[in-house]
VEXKOLRO-713427 format. One record per residue: x, y, z of N, C-alpha, C, O in turn. Coordinates in steps of 0.1 Angstrom, whole numbers, padded with zeros to 4 digits, always signed. Example, Ala and Ser with C-alpha at 12.3 -4.5 7.8 and 13.67 -1.06 7.14 Angstrom:
! VEXKOLRO-713427
+0132-0057+0078+0123-0045+0078+0132-0033+0078+0142-0033+0085
+0128-0022+0071+0137-0011+0071+0129+0000+0079+0134+0011+0080
! end
This chain:
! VEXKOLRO-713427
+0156-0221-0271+0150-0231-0279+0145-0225-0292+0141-0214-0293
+0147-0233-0303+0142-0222-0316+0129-0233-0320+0127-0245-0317
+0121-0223-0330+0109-0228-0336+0112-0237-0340+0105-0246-0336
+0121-0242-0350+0122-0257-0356+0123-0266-0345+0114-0274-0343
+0133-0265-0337+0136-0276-0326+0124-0281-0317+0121-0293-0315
+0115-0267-0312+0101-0276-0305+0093-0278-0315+0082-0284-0312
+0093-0274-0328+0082-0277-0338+0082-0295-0345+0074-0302-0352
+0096-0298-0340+0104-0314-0341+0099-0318-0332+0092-0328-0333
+0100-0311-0317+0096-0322-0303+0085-0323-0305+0082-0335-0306
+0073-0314-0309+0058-0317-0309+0056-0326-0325+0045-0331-0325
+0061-0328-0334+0061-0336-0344+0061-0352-0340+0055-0362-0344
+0068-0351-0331+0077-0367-0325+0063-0370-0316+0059-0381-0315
+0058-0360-0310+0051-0362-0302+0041-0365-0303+0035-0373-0296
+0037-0360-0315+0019-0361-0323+0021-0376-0328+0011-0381-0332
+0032-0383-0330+0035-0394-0335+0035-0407-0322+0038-0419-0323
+0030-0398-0310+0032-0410-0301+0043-0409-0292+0042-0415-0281
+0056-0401-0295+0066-0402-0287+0067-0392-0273+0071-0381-0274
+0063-0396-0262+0065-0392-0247+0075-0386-0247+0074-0373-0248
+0086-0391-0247+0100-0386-0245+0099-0369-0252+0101-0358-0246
+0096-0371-0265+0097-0357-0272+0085-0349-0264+0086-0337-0265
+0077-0351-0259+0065-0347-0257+0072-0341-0240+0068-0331-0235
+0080-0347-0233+0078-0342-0219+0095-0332-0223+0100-0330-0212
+0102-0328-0230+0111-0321-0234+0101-0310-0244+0107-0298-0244
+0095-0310-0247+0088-0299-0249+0079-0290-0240+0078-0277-0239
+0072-0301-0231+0067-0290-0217+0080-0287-0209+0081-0276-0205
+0093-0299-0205+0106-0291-0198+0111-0277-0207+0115-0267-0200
+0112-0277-0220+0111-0262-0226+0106-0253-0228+0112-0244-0234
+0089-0251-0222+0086-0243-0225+0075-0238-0211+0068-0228-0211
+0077-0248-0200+0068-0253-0189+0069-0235-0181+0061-0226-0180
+0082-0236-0177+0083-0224-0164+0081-0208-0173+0078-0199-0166
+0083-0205-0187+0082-0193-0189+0066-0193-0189+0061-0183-0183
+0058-0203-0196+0042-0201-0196+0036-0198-0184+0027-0190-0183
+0042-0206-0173+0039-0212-0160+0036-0192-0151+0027-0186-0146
+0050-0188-0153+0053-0176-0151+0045-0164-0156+0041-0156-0147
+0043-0162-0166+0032-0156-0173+0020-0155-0169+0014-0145-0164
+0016-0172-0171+0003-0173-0164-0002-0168-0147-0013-0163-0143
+0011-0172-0141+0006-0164-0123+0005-0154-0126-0006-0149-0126
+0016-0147-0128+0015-0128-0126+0002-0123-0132-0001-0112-0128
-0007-0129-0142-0019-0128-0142-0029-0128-0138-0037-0120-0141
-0031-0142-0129-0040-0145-0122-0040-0143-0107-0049-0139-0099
-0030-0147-0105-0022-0145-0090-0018-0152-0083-0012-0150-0073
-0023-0168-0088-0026-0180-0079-0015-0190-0083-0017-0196-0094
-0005-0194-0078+0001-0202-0081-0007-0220-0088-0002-0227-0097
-0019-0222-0081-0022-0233-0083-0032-0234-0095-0034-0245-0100
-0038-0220-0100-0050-0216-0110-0040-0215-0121-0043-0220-0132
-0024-0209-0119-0015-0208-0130-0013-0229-0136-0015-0233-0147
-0010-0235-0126-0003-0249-0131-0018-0254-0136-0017-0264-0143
-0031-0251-0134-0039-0260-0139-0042-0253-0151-0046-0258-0161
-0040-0242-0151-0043-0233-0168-0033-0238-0179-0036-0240-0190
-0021-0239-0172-0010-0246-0182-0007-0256-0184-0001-0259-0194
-0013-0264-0175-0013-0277-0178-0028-0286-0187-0030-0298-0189
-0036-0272-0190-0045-0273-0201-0038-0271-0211-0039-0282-0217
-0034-0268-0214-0028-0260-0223-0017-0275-0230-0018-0279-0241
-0012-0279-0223-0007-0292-0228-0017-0301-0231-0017-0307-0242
-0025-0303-0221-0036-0317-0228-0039-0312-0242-0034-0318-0252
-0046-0300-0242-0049-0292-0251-0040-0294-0269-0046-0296-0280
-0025-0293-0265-0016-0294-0276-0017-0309-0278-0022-0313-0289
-0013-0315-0270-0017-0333-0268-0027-0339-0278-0025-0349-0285
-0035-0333-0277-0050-0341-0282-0051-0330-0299-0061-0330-0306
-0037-0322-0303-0043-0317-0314-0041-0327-0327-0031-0334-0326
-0049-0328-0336-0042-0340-0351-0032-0334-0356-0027-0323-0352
-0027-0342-0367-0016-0338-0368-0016-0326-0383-0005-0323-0388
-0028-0322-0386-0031-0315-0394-0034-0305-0389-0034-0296-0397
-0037-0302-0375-0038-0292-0370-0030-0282-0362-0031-0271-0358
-0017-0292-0363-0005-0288-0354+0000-0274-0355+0002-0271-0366
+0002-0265-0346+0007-0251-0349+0023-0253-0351+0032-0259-0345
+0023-0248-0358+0041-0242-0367+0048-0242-0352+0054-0251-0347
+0045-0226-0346+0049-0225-0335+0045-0228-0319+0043-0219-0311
+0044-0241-0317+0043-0244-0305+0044-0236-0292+0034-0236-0285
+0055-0231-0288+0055-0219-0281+0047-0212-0281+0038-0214-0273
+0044-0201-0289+0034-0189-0290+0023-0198-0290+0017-0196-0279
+0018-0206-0296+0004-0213-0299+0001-0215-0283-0008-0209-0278
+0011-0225-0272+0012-0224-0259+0008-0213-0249-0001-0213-0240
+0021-0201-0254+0017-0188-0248+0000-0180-0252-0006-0175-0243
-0003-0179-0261-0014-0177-0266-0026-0182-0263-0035-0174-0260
-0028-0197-0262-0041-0203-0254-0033-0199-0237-0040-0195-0227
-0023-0200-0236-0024-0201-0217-0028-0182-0217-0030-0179-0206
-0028-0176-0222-0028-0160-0218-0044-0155-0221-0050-0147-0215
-0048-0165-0235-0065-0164-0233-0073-0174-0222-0084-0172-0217
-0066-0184-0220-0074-0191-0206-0077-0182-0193-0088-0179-0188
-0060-0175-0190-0059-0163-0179-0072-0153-0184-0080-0149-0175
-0074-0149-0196-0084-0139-0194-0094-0146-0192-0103-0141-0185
-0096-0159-0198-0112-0162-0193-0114-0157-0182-0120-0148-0179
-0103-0168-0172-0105-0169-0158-0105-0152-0153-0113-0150-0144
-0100-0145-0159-0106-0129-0150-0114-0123-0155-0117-0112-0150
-0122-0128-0167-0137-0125-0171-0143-0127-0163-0148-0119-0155
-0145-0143-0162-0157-0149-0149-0151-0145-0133-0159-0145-0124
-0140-0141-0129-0139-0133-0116-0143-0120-0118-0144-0116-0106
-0144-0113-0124-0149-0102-0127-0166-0102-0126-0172-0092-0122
-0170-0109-0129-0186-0107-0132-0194-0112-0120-0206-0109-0117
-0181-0123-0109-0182-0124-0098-0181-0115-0086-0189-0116-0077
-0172-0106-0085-0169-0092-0079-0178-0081-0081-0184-0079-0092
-0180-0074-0069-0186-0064-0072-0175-0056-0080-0163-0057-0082
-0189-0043-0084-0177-0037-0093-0171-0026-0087-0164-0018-0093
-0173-0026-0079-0166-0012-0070-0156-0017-0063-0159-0018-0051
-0143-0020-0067-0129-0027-0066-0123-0019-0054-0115-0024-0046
-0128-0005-0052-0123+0001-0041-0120-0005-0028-0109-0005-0022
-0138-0011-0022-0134-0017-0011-0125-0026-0008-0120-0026+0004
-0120-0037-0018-0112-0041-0018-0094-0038-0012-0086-0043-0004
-0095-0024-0023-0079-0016-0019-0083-0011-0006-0074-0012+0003
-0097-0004-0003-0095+0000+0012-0090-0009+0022-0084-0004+0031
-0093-0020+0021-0092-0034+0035-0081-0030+0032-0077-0021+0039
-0072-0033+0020-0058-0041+0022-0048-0022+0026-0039-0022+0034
-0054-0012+0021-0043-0002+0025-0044+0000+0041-0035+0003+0048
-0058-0002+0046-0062-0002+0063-0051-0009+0071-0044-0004+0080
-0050-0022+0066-0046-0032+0066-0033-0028+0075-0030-0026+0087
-0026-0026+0061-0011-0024+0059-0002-0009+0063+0010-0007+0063
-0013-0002+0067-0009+0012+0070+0004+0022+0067+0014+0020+0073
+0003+0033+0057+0014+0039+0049+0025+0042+0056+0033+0049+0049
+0032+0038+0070+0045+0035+0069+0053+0023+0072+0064+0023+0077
+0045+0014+0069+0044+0001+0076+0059-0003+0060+0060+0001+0048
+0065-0010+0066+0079-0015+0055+0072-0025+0049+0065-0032+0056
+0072-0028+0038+0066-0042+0031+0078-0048+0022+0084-0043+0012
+0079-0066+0031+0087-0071+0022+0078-0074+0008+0068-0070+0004
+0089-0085+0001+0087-0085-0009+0073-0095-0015+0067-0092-0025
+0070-0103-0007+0057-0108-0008+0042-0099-0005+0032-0100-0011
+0046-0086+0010+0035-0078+0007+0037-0070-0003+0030-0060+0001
+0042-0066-0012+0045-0057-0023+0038-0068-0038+0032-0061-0046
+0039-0078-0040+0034-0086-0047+0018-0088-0042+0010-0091-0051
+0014-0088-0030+0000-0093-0028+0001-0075-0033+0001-0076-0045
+0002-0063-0030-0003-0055-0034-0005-0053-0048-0015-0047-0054
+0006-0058-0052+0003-0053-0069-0005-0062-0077-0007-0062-0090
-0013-0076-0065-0023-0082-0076-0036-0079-0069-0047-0083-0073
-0036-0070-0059-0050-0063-0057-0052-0049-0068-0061-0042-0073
-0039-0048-0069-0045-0034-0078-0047-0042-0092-0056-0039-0100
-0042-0050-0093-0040-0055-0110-0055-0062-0109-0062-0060-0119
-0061-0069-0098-0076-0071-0099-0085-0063-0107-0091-0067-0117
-0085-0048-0100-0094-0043-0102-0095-0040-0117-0106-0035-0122
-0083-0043-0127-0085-0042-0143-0093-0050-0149-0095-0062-0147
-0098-0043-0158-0106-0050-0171-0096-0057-0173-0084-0055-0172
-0105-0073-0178-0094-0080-0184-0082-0083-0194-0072-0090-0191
-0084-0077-0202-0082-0071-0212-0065-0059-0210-0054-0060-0213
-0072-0050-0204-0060-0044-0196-0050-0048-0191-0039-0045-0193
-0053-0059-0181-0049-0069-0166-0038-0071-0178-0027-0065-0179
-0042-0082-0189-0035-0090-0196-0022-0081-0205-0011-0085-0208
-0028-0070-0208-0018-0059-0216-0002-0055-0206+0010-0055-0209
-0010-0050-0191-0005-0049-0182+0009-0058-0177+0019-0053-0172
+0006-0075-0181+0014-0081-0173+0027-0085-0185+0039-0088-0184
+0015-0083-0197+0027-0088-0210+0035-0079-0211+0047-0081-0208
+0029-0068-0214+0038-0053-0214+0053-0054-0202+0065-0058-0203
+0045-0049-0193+0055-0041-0182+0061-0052-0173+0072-0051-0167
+0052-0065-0172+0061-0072-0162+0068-0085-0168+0078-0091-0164
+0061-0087-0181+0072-0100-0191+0078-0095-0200+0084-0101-0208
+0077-0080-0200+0087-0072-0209+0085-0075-0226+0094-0073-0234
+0070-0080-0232+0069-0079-0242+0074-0064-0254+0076-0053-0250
+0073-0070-0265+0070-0058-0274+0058-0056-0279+0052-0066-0282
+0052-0046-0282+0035-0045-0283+0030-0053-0294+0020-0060-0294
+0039-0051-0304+0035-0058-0314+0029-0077-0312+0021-0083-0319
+0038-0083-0299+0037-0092-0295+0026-0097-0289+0019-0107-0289
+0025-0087-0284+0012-0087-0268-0002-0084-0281-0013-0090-0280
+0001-0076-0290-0013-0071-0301-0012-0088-0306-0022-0095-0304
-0003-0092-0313-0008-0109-0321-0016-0119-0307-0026-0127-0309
-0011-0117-0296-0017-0129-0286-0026-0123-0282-0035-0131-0280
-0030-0107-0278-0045-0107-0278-0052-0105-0288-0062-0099-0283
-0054-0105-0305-0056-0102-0313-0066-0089-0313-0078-0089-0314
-0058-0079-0311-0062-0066-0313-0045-0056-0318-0034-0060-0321
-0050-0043-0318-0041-0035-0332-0028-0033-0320-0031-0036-0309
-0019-0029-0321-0009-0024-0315-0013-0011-0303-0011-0009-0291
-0020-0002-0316-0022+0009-0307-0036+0009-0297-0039+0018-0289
-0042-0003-0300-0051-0006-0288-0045-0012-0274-0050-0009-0263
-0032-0020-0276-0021-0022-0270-0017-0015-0259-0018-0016-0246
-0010-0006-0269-0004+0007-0258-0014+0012-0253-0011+0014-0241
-0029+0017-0257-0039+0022-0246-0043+0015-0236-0048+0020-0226
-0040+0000-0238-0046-0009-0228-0034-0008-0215-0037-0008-0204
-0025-0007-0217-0012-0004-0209-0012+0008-0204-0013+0008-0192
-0011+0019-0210-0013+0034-0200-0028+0036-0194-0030+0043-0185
-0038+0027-0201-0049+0029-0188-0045+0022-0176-0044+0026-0165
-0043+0014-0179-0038+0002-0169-0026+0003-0159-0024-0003-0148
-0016+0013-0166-0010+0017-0156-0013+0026-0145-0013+0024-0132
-0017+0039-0154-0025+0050-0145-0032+0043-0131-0030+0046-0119
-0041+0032-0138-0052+0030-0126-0045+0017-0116-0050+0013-0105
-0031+0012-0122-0025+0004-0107-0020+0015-0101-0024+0016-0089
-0008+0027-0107-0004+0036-0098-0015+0037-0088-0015+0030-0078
-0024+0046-0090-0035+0049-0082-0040+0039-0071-0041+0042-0059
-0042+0027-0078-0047+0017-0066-0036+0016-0053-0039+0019-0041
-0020+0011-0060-0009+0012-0051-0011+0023-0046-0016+0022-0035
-0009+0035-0048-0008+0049-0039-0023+0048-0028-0021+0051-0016
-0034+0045-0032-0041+0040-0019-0040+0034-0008-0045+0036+0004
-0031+0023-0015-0025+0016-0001-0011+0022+0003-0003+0014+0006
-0008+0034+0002+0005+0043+0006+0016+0034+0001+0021+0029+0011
+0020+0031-0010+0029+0029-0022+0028+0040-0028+0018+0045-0033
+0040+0044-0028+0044+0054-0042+0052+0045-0051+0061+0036-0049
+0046+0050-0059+0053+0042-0077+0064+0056-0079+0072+0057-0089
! end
């Protein structure tokens, strides 16, 4: 989809038209959708953050409308995600360990893990990140951003970017290697 074309559906849309309005969430619904879990972890915390995210565009005037609908999209759903692991964060204790200890006990280092325990593992390590990080972490390495991209949607510098990704890596390796995962 290019910028003019959903910058047209949400035009039609601010004007009242449904039709343009539900071809604009069918274009941009599952990549947001996607983004948003690997963040949070929850399938059901991802559809209600995204589907803010549309009320949200819904209710903007038409003076306020963003150019790029997409990004403006990706951008509030990727700062909703950090709210949401701010306030889980301040809810957790801060010593994330005990956490990895249950689940590596758990799972024991030569136990085979399909592909669902390999995903619950990599969102207990991605827990224990500052949010901030969490979010660098999933744009970066698992939606395959360019930094420059991931630096405009968290508005911070590039090379704050790349540090928030190599701390962030370092400290998932380590978590996964607790639970006998080698990276």
């Amino acid at each position: 989809m290019t910028v003019s074309f959903l910058a047209g559906l949400l035009g039609r849309s601010r004007r009242g038209d449904e039709e343009a309005f539900k071809k604009l969430v069918e274009a941009t619904r599952e990549r947001l959708f996607w983004t948003v879990r690997r963040m949070v972890g929850r399938e059901a915390l991802a559809e209600e953050i995204v589907q803010d995210a549309y009320v949200a565009l819904w209710g903007f005037s038409d003076a306020a409308s963003p150019r790029e609908p997409e990004a403006w999209l990706r951008r509030f759903c990727v700062n909703r995600a950090i709210d949401h692991l701010r306030r889980e964060e301040t809810k957790r204790p801060h010593d994330g360990n005990e956490a990895l200890e249950r689940v590596a006990s758990a799972l024991g280092p030569e136990e085979a893990m399909g592909l669902k325990e390999l995903e619950d593992a990599l969102h207990s390590a991605l827990r224990v990140l500052p949010p901030q990080e969490h979010a660098a972490f999933v744009l970066k390495l698992i939606e395959g951003q360019d930094y420059a991209e991931i630096a405009a949607l968290l508005g911070v510098t590039e090379s704050t970017v790349r540090n928030q990704v190599m701390q962030a890596r370092r400290k998932v390796e380590k978590s996964l290697s607790a639970m006998g995962i080698e990276v």
